[in-house]
Backbone and ligand atoms as CSV (ligand in chain L), in Angstrom:
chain,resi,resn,atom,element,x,y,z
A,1,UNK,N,N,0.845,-1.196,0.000
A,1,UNK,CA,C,0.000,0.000,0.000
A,1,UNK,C,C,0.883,1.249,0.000
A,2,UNK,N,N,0.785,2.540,-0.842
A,2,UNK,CA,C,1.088,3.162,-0.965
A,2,UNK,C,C,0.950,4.732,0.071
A,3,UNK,N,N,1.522,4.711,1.187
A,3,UNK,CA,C,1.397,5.910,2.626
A,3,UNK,C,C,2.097,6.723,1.659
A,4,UNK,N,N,1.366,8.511,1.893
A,4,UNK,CA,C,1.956,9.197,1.967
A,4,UNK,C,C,2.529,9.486,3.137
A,5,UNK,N,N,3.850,10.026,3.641
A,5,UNK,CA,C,4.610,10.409,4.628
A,5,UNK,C,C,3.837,12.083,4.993
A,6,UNK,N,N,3.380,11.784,6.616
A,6,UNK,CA,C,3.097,13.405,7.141
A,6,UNK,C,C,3.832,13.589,8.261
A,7,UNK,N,N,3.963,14.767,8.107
A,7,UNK,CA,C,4.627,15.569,9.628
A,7,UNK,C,C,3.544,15.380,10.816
A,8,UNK,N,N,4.274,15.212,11.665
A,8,UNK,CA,C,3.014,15.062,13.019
A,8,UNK,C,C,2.085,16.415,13.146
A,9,UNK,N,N,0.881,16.291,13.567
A,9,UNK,CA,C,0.319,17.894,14.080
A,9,UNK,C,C,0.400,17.915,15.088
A,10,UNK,N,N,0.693,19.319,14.950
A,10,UNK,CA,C,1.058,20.189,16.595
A,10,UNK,C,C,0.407,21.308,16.839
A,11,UNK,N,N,-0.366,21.796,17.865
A,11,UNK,CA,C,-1.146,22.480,18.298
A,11,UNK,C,C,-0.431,22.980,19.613
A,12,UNK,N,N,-0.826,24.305,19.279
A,12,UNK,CA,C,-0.480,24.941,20.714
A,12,UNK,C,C,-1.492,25.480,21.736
A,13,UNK,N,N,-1.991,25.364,22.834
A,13,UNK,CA,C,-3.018,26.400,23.518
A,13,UNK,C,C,-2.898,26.835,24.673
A,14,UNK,N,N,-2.768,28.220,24.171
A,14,UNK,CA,C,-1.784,29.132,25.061
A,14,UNK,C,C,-2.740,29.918,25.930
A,15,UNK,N,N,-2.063,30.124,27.138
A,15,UNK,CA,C,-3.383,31.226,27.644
A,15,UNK,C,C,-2.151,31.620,29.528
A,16,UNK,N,N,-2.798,32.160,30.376
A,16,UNK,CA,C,-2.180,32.554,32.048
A,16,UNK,C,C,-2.212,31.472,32.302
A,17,UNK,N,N,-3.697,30.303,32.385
A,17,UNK,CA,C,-4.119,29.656,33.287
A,17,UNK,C,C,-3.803,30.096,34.515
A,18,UNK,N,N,-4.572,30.845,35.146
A,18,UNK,CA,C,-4.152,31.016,37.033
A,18,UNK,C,C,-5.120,31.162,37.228
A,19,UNK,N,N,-5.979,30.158,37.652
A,19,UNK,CA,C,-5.320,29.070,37.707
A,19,UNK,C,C,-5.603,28.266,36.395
A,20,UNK,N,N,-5.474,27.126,36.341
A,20,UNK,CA,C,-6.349,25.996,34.993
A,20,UNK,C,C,-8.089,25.719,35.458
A,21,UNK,N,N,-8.814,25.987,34.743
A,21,UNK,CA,C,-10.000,25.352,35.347
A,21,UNK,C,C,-10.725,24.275,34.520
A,22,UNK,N,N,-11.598,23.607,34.826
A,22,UNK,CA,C,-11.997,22.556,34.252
A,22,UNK,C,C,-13.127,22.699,32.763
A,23,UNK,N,N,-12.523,24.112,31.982
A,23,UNK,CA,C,-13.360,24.686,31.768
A,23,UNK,C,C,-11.729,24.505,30.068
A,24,UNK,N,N,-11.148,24.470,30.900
A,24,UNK,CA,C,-9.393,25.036,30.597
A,24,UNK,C,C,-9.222,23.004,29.836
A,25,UNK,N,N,-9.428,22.337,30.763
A,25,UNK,CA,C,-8.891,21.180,30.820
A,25,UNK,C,C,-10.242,20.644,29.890
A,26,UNK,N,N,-11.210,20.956,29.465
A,26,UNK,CA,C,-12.499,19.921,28.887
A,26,UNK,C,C,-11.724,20.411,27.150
A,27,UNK,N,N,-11.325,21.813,26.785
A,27,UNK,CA,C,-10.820,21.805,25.510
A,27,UNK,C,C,-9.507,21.150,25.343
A,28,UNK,N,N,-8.959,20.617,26.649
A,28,UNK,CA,C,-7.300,20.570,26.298
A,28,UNK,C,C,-8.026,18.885,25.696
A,29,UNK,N,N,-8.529,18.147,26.416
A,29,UNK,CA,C,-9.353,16.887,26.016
A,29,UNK,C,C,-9.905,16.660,24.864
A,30,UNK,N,N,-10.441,17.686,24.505
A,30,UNK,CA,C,-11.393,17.193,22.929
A,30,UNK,C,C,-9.457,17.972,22.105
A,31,UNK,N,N,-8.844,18.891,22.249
A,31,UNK,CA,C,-8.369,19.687,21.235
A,31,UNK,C,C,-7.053,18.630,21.126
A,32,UNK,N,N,-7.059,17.514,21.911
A,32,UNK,CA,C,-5.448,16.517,22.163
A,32,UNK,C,C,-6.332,15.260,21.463
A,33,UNK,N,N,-7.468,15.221,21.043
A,33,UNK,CA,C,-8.016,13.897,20.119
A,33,UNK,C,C,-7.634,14.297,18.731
A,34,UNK,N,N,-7.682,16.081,17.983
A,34,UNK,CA,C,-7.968,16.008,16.966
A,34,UNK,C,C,-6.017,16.167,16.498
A,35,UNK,N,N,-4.838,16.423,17.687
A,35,UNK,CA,C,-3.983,16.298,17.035
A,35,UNK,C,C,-3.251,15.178,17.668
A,36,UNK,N,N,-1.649,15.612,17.089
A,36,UNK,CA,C,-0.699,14.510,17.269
A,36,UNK,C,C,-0.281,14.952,18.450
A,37,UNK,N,N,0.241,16.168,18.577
A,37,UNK,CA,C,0.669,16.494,19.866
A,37,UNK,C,C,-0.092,17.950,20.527
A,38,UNK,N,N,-0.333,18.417,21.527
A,38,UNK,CA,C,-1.139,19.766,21.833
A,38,UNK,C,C,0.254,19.799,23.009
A,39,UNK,N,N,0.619,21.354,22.619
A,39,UNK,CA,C,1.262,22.041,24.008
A,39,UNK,C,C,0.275,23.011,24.536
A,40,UNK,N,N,0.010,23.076,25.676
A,40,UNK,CA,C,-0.363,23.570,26.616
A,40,UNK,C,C,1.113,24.903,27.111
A,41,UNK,N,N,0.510,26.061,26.397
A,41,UNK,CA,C,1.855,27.067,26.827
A,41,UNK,C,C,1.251,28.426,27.548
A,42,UNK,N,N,1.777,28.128,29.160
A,42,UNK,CA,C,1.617,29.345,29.414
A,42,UNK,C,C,2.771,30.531,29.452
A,43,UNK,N,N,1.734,31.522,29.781
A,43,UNK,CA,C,2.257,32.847,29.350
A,43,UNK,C,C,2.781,33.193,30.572
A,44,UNK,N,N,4.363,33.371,30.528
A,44,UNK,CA,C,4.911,34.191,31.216
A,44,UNK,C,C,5.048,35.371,31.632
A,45,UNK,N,N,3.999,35.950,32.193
A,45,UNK,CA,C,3.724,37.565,31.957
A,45,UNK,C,C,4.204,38.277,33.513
A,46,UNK,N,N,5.285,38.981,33.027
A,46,UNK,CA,C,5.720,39.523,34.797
A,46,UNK,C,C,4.505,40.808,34.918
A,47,UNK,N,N,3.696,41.504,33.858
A,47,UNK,CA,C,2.907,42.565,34.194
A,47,UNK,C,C,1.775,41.919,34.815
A,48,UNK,N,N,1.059,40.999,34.733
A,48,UNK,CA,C,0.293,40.548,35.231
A,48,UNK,C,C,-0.196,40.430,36.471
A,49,UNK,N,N,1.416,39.768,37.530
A,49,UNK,CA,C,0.930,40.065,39.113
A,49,UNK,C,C,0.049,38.464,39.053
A,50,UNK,N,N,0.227,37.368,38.490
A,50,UNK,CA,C,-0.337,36.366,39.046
A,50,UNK,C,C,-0.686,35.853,40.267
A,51,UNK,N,N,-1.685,35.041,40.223
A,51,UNK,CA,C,-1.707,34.407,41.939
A,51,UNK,C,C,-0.978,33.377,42.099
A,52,UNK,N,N,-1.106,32.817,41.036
A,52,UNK,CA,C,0.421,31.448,40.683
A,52,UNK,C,C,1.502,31.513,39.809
A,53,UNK,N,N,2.549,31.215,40.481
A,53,UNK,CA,C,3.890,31.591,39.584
A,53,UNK,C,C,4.055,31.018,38.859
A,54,UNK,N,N,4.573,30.602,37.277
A,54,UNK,CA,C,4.548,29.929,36.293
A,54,UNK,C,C,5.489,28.507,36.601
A,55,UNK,N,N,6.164,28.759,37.250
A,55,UNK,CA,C,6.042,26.993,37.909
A,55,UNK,C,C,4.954,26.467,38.718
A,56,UNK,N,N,4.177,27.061,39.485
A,56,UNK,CA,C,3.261,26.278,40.138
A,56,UNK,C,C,1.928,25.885,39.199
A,57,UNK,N,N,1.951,26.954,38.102
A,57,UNK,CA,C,1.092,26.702,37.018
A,57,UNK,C,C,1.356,25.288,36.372
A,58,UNK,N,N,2.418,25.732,35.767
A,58,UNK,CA,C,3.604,24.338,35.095
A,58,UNK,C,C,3.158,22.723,35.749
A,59,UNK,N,N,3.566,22.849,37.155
A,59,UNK,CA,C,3.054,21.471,38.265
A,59,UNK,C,C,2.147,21.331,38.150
A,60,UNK,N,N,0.696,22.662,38.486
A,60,UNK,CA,C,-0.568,22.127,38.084
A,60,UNK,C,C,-0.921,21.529,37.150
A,61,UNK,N,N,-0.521,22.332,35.800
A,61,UNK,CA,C,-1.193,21.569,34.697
A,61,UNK,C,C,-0.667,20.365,34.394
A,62,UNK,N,N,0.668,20.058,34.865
A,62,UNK,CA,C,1.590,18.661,34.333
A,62,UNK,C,C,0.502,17.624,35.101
A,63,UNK,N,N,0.053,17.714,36.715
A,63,UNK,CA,C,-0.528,17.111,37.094
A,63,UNK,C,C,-1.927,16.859,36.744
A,64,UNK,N,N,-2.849,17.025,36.183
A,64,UNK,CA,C,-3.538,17.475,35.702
A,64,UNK,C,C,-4.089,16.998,33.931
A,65,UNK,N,N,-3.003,16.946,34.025
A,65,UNK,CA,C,-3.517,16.004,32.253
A,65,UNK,C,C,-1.743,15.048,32.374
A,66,UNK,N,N,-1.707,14.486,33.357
A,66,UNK,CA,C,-0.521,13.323,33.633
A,66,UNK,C,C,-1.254,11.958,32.775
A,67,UNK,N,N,-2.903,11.837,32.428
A,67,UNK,CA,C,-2.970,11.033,31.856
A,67,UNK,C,C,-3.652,10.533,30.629
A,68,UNK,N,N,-3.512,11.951,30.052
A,68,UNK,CA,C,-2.700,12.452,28.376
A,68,UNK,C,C,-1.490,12.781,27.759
A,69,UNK,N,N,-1.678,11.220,27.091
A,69,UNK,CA,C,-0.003,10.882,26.860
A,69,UNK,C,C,0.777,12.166,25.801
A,70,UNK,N,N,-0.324,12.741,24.884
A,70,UNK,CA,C,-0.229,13.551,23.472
A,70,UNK,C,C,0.075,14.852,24.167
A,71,UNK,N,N,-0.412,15.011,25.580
A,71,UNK,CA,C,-0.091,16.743,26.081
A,71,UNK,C,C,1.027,16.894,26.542
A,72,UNK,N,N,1.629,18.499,26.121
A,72,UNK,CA,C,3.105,18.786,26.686
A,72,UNK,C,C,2.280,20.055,27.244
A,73,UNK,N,N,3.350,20.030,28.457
A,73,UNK,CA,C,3.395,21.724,29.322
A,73,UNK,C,C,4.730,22.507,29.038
A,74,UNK,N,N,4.432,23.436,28.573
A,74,UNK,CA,C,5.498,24.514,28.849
A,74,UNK,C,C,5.259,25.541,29.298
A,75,UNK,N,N,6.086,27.016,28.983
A,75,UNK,CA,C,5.699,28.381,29.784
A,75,UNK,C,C,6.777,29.300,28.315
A,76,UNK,N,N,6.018,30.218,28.667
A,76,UNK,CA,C,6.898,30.851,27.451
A,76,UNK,C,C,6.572,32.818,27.830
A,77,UNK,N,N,7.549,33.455,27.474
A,77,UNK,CA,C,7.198,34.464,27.364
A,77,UNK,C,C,8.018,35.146,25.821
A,78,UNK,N,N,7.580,36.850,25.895
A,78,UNK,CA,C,7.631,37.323,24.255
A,78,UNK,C,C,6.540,36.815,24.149
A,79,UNK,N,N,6.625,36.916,21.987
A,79,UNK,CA,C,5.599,36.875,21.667
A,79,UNK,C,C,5.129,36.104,21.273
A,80,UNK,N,N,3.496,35.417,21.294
A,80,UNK,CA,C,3.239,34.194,21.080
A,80,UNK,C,C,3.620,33.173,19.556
A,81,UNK,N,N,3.885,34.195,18.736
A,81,UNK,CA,C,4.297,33.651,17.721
A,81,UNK,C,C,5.811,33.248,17.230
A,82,UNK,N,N,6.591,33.902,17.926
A,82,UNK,CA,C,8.262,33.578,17.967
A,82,UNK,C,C,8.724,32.296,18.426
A,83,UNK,N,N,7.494,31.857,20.292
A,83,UNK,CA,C,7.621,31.002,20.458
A,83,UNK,C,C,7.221,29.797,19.730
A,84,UNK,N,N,6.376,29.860,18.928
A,84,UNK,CA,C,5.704,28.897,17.995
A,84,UNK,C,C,6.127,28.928,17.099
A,85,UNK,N,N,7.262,29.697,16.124
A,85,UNK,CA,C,8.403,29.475,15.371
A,85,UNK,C,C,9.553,28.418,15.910
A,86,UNK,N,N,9.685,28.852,17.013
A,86,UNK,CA,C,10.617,27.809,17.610
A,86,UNK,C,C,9.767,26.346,17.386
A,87,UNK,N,N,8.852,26.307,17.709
A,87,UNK,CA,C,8.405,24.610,17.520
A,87,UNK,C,C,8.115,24.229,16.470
A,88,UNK,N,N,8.484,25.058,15.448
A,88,UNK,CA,C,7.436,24.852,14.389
A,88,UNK,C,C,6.013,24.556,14.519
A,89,UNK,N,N,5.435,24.924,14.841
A,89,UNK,CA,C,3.891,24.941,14.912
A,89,UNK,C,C,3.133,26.307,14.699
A,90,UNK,N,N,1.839,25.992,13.746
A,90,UNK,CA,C,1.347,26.976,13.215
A,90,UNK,C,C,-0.285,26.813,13.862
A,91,UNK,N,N,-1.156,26.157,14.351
A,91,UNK,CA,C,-2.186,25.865,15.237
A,91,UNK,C,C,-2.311,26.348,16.498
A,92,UNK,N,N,-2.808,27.729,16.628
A,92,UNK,CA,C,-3.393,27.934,17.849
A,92,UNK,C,C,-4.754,27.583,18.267
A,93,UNK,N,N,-5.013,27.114,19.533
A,93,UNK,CA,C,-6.380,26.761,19.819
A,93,UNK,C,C,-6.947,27.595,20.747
A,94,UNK,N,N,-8.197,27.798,21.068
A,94,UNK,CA,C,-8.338,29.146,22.058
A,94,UNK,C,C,-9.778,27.926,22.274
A,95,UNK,N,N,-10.492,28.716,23.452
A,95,UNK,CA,C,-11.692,28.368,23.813
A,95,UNK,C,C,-12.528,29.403,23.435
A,96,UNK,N,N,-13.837,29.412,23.317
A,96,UNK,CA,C,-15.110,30.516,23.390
A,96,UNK,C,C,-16.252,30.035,24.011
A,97,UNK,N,N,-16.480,31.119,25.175
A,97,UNK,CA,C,-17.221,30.844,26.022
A,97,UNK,C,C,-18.515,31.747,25.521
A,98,UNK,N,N,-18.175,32.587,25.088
A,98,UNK,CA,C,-19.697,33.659,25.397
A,98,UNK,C,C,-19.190,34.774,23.938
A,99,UNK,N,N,-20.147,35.079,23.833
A,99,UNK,CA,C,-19.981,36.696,22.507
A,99,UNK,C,C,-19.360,37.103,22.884
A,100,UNK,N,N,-19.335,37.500,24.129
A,100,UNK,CA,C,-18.215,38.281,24.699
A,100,UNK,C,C,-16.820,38.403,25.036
A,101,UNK,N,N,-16.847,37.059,24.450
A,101,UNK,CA,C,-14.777,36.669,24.461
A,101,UNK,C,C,-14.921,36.878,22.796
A,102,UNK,N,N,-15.717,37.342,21.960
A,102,UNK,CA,C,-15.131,37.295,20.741
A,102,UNK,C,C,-14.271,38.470,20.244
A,103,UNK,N,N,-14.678,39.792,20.775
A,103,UNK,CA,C,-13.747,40.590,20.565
A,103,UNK,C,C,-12.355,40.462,20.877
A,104,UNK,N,N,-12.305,40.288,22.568
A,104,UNK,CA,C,-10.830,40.266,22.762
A,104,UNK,C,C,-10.293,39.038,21.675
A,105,UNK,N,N,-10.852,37.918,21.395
A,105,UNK,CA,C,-9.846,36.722,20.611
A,105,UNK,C,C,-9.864,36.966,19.096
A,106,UNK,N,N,-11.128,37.706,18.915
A,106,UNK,CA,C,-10.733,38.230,17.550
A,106,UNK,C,C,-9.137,39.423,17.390
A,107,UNK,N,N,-9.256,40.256,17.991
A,107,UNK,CA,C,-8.179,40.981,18.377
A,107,UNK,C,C,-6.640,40.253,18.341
A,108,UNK,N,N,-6.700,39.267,19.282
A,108,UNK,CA,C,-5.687,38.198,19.582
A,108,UNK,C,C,-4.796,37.489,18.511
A,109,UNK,N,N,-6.362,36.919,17.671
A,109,UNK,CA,C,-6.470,36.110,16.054
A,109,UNK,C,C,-5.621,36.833,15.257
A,110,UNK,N,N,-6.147,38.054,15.374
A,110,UNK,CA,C,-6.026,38.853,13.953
A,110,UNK,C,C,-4.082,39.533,14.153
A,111,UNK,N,N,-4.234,39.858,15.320
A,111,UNK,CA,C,-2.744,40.383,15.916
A,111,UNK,C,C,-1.732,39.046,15.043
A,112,UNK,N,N,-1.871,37.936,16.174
A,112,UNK,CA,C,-1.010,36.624,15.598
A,112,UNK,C,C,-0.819,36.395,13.936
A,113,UNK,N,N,-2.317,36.449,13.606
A,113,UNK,CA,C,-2.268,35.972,11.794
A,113,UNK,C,C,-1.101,37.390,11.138
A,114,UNK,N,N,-1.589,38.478,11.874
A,114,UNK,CA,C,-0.910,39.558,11.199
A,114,UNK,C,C,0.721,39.701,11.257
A,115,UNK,N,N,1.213,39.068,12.543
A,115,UNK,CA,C,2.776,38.941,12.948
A,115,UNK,C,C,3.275,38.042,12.315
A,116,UNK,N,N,2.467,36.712,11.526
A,116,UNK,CA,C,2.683,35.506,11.416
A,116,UNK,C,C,1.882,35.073,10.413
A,117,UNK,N,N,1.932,35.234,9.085
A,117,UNK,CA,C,0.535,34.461,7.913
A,117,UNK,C,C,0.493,33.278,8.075
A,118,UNK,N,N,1.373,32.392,8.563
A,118,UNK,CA,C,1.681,31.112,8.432
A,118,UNK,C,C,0.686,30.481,10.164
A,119,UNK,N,N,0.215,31.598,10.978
A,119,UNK,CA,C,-0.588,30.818,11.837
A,119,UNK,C,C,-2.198,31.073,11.604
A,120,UNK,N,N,-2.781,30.023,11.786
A,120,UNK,CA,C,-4.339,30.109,12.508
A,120,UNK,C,C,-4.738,29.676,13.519
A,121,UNK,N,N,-5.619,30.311,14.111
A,121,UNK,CA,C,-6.131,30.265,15.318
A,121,UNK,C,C,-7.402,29.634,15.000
A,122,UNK,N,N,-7.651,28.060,15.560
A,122,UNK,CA,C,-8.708,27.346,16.097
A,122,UNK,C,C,-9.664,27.256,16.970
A,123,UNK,N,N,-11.013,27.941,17.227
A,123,UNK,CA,C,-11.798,28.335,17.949
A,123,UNK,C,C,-12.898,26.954,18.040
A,124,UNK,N,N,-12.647,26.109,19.725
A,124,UNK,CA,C,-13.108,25.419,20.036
A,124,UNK,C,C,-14.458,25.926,20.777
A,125,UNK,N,N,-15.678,25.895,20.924
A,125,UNK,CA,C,-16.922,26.173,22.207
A,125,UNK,C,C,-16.691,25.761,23.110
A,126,UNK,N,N,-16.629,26.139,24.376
A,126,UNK,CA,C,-16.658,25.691,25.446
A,126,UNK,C,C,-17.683,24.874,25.889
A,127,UNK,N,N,-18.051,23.575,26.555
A,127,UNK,CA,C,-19.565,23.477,26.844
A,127,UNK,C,C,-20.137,24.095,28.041
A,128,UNK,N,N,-21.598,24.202,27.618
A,128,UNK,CA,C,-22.002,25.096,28.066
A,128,UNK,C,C,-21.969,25.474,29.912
A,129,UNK,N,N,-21.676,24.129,30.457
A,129,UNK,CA,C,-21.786,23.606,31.805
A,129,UNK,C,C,-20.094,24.585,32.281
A,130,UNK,N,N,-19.843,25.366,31.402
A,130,UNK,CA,C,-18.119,25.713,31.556
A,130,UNK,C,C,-18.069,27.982,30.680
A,131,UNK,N,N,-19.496,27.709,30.635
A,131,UNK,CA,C,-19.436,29.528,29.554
A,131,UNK,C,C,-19.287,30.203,30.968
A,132,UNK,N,N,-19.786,29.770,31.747
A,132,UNK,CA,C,-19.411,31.307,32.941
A,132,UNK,C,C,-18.632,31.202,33.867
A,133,UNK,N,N,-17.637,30.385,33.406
A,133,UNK,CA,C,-16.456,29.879,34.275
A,133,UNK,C,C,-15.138,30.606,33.947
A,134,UNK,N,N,-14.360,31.200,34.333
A,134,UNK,CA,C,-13.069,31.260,34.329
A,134,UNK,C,C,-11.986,31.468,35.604
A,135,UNK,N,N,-10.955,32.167,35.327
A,135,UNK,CA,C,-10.073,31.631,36.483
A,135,UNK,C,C,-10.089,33.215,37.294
A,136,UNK,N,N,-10.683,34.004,36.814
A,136,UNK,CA,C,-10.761,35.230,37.882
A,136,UNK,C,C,-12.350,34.604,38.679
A,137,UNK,N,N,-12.887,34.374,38.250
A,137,UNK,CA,C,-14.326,33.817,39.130
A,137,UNK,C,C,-14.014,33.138,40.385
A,138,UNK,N,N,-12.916,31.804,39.516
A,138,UNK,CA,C,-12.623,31.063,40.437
A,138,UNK,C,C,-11.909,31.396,41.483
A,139,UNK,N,N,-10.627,32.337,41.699
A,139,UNK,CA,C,-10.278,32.890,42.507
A,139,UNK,C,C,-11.103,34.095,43.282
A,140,UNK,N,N,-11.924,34.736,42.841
A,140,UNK,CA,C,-12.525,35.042,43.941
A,140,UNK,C,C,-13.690,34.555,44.701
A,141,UNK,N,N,-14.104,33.265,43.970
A,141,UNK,CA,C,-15.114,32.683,45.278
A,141,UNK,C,C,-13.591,31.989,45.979
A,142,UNK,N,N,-12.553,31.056,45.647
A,142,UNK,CA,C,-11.581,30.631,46.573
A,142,UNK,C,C,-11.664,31.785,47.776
A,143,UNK,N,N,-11.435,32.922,47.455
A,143,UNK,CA,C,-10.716,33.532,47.798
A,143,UNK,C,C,-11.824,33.988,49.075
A,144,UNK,N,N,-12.725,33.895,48.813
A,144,UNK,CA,C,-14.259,34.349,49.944
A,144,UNK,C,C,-14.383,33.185,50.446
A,145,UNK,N,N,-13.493,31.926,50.039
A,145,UNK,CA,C,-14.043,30.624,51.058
A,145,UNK,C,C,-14.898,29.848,50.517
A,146,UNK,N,N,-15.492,30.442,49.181
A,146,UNK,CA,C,-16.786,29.592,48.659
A,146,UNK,C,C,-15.795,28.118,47.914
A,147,UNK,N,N,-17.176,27.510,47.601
A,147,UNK,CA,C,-16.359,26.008,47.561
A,147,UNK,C,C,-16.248,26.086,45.774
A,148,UNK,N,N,-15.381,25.700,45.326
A,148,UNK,CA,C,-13.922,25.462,43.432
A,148,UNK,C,C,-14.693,24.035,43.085
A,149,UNK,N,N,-15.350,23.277,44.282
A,149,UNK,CA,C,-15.081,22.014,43.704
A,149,UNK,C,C,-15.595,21.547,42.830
A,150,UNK,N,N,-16.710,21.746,42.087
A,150,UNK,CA,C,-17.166,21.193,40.311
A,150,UNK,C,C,-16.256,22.448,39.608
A,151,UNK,N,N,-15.182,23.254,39.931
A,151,UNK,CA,C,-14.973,24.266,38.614
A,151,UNK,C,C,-13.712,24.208,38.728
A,152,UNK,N,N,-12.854,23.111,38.981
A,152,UNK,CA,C,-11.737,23.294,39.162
A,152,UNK,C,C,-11.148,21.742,39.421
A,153,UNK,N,N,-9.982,21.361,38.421
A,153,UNK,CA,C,-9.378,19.517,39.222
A,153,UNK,C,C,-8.823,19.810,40.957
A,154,UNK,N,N,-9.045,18.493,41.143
A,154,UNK,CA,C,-9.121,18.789,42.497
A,154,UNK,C,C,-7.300,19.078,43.155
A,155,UNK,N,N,-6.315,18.725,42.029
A,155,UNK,CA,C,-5.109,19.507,42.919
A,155,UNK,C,C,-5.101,20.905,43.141
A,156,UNK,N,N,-6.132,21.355,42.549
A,156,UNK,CA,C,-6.192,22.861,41.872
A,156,UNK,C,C,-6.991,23.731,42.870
A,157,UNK,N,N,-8.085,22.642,43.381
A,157,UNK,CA,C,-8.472,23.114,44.496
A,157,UNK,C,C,-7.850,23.203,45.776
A,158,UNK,N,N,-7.017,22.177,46.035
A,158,UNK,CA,C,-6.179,22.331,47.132
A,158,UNK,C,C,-5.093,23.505,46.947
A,159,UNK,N,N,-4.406,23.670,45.857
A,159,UNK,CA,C,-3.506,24.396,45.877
A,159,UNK,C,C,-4.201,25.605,45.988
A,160,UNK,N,N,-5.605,26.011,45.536
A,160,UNK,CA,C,-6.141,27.426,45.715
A,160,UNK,C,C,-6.422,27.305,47.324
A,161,UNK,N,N,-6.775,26.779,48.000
A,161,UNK,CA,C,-6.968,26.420,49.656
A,161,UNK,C,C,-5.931,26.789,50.199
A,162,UNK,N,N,-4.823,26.364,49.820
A,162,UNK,CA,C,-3.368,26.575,50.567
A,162,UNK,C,C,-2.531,27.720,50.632
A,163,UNK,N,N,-2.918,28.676,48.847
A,163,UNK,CA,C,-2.877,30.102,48.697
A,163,UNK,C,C,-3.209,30.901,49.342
A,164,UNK,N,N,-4.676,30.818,49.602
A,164,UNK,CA,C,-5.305,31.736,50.448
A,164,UNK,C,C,-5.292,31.285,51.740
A,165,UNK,N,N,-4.945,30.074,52.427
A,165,UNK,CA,C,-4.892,29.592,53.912
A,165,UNK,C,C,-3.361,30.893,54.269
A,166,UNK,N,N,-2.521,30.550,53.441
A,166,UNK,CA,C,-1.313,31.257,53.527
A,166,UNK,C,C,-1.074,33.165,53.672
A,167,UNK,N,N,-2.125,33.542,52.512
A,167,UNK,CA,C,-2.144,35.020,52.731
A,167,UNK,C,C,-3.365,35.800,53.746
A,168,UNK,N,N,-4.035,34.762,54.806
A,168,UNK,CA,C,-4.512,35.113,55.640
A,168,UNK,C,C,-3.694,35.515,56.670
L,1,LIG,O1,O,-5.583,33.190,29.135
L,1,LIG,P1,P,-5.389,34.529,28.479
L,1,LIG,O2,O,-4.745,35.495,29.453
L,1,LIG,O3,O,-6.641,35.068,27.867
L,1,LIG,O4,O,-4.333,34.288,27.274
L,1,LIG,C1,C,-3.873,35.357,26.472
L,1,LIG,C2,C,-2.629,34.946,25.671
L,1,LIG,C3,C,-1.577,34.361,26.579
L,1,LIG,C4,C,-3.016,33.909,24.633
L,1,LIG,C5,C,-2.093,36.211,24.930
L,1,LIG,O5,O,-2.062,37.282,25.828
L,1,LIG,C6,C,-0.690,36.007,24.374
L,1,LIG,O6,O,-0.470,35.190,23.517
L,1,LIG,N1,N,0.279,36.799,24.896
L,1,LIG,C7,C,1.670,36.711,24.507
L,1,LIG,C8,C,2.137,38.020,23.895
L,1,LIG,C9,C,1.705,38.102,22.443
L,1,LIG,O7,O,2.042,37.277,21.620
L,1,LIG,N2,N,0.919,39.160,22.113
L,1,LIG,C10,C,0.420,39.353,20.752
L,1,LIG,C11,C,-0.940,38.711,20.553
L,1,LIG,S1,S,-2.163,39.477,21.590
């Protein structure tokens, strides 16, 4: 039988995660079936002021999809497309939760395609059990004591417990 020879696909989906939420982790799941490999790259952003430092991010998410063999974690800072020169990879994946993330990711899209012709950005739906979820929500019910536990894996919850046990 006659195979053509392909390059593996590689997908990148980049974002803070601070934290990851299960909202974060349901696209990393469907978006690691449709390739060969998905990196998971967060953004190293010193303006930001995170609540988790990009190693504790790093640990979370490694732990966290430990049993998806196709996912890599990294951390990257600059710009998202330099780093994705380095891997050769041209697949960004993003989530969409609501109309209202379409501006900022259109913005995002259009920035990347414009630095970079050679990338596109893949816009997965979030389901719906996950549109009014993200990781500023989640830190401030943590942060009032309210309970993470359907919106968040559960190391994620402990480690948000232990954050705020600490800056009390
Ligand atoms: O989870 P977020 O904070 O919405 O993710 C945003 C992210 C990390 C994808 C975006 O800010 C990014 O790629 N930043 C790196 C700097 C960059 O490449 N900027 C140009 C495109 S906006």
């Amino acid at each position: 039988m006659h195979t053509v020879p392909c390059n593996p696909s590689i997908a990148i989906y980049p974002g803070s995660f601070d934290p990851i939420t299960n909202g974060h982790l349901d696209i990393i799941k469907r978006a690691a079936k449709q390739f060969d490999r998905l990196v998971v790259a967060i953004l190293n952003n010193h303006n930001k002021n995170p609540l988790f430092t990009v190693e504790e991010r790093t640990q979370l998410i490694t732990k966290v999809v430990e049993d998806l063999p196709n996912v890599e974690v990294e951390h990257f800072s600059g710009l998202l497309v330099h780093y994705m020169e380095n891997k050769e990879a041209n697949v960004i994946i993003r989530g969409l939760r609501a109309i209202s993330d379409f501006e900022y990711e259109m913005q995002i899209a259009s920035t990347n395609h414009k630095l970079s012709d050679e990338i596109e950005t893949f816009f997965m739906m979030t389901l719906p059990q996950y549109s009014f979820l993200s990781s500023s929500i989640v830190k401030e019910i943590a942060k009032y004591n309210g309970s993470v536990k359907d919106l968040v894996p559960p190391a994620v919850e402990q480690a948000l417990l232990q954050k705020y046990k600490s800056k009390d």
